[in-house]
C-alpha positions in Angstrom: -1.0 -17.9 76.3 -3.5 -19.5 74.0 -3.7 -16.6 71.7 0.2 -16.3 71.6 0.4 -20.1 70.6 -3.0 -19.8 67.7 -0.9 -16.8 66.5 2.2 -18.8 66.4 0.5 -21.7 64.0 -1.4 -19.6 61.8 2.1 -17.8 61.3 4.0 -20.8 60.2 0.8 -22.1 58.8 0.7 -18.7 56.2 4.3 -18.9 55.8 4.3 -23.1 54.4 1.3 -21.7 52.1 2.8 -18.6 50.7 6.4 -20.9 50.3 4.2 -23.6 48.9 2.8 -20.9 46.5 5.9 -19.6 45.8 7.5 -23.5 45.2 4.4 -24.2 42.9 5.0 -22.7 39.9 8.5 -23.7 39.7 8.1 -27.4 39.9 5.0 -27.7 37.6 5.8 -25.7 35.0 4.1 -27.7 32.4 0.5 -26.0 33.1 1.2 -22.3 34.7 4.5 -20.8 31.9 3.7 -19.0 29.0 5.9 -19.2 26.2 7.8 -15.6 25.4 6.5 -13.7 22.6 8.2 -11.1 21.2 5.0 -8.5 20.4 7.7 -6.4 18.6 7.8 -9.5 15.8 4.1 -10.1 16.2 3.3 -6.7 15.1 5.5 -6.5 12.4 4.3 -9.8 11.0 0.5 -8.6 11.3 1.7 -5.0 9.5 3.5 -7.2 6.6 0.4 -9.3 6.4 -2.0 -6.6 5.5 0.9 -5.1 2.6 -0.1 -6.6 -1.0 3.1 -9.3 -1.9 5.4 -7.3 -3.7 5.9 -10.6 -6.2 2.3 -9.5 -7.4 3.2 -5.9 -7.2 5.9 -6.2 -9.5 6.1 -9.5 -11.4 8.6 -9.0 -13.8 11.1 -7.1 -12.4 11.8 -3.0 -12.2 13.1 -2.1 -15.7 16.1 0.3 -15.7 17.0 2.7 -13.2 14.4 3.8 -10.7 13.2 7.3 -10.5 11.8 8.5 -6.9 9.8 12.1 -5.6 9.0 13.2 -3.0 5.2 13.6 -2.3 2.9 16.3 -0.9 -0.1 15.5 0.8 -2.1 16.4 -2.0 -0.1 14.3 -4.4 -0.5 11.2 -1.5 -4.2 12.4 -1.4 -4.5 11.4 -5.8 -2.1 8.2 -4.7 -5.2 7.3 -2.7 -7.7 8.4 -5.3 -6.2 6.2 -8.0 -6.3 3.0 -5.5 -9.7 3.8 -4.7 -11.2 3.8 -8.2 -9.2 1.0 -9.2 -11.0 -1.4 -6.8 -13.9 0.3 -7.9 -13.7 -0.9 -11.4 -12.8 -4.4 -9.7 -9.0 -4.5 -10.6 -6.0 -5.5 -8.8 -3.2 -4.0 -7.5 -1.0 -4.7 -10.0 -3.3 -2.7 -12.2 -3.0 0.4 -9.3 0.8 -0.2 -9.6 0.5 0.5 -13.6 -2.0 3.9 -12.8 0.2 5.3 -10.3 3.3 4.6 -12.2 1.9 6.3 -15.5 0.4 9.3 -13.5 4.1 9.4 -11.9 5.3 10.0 -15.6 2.4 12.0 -17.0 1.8 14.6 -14.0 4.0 13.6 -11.2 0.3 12.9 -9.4 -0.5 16.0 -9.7 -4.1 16.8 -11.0 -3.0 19.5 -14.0 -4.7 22.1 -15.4 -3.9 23.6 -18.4 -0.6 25.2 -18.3 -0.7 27.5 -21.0 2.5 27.8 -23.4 3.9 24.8 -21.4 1.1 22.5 -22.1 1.1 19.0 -24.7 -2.2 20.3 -26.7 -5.3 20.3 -24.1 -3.4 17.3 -21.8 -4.7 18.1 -18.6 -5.5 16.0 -15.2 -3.4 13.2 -13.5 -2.9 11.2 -16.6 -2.7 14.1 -19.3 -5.7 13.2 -20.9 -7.0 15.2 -23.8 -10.4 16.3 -24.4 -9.8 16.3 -28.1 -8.6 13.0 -27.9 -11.8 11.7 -26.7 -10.9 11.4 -23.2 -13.7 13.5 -21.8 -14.4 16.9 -20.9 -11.5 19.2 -19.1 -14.0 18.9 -15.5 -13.9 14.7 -15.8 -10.1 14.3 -16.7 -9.2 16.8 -13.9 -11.8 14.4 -11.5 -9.2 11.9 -9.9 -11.4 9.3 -9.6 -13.0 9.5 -13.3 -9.5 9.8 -14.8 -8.4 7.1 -13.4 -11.1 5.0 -14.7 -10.7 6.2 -17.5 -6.9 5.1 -17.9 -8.4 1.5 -16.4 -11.2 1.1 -19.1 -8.1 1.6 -21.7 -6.2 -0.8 -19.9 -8.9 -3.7 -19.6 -8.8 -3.4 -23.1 -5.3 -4.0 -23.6 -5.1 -8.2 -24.2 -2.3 -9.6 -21.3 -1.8 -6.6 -19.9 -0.9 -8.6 -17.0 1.6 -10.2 -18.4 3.8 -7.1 -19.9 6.5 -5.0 -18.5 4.4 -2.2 -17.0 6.1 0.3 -19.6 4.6 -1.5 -22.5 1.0 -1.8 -20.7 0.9 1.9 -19.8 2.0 3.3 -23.4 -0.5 1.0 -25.1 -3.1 2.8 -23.2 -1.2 6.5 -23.4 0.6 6.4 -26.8 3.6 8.7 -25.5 6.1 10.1 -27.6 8.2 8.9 -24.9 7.0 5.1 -24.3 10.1 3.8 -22.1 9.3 6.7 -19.8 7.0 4.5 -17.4 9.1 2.1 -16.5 11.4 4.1 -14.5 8.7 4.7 -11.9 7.5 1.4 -11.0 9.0 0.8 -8.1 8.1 3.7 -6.4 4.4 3.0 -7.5 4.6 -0.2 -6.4 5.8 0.9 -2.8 2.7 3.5 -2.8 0.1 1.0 -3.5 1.7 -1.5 -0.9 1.4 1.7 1.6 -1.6 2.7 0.9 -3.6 -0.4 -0.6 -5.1 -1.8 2.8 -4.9 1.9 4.4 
């Protein structure tokens, strides 16, 4: 009888605590709810974060109408070879945005050789530099990394670079025949070196 009656407390004794438990949190919210957070939104946010502003990517406006290719994995490969050496040399991304945008023009990012009968001169590499031009030899303008430097030491050397529609930076440093050829792939650098800057 005794053990019928202990078992009869301890049973409404477990059920007051577990309804007590179950009562708690909803009368004293203030110290056990967690505000909802959308990781969706919080992920995003963090992705954006690390993506250079596109305000500094392209301060003064695309120029014209907007060419676009689509890249190989040897082309993405020299996208990330010209963002490389440009923090190298200590520049920005505006300045990666200006590489990538000529080498768009010059090669399509792809690292030339000479191509015979089709070729400008001895314009070879990423950025069509010439040998007899001073550029260096054909093994360092078709070297990703050195050509780009290259094209970066011409453009430090440009006064406001900064400050100039990208077309008028790049053929200051390239002297096309076509100088208003640049411009139409700025946008398209610009999205590459957001992609790939922090990558």
């Amino acid at each position: 009888m005794n053990t019928i009656i202990r078992n009869s407390v301890l049973g409404i004794a477990g059920l007051a605590f577990a309804g007590g438990v179950a009562a708690g949190p909803m009368t004293d919210t203030a110290h056990t709810s967690a505000p909802s957070v959308d990781t969706t939104a919080v992920a995003v946010a963090a992705v954006q974060a690390d993506k250079p502003d596109m305000g500094k990517l392209v301060p003064h406006g695309v120029q014209g109408a907007q060419s676009r290719i689509d890249l190989s994995d040897e082309q993405v490969g020299n996208v990330k070879a010209i963002i490389a050496a440009t923090k190298k040399a200590g520049m920005d991304e505006r300045a990666a945005v200006v590489s990538i945008a000529t080498a768009l023009q010059e090669s399509k990012l792809e690292n030339l050789g000479h191509l015979g009968d089709r070729n400008d001169h001895d314009s070879q590499g990423l950025f069509q530099q010439r040998p007899s031009s001073g550029w260096g030899t054909v093994e360092q303008i078709t070297d990703p990394e050195y050509s780009t430097t290259a094209f970066l030491k011409g453009l430090k050397q440009v006064d406001g670079w900064q400050d100039m529609p990208l077309t008028k930076a790049a053929q200051t440093v390239q002297v096309s025949a076509y100088p208003d050829h640049y411009a139409q792939w700025e946008q398209q650098a610009a999205d590459l070196v957001a992609e790939h800057w922090n990558s």
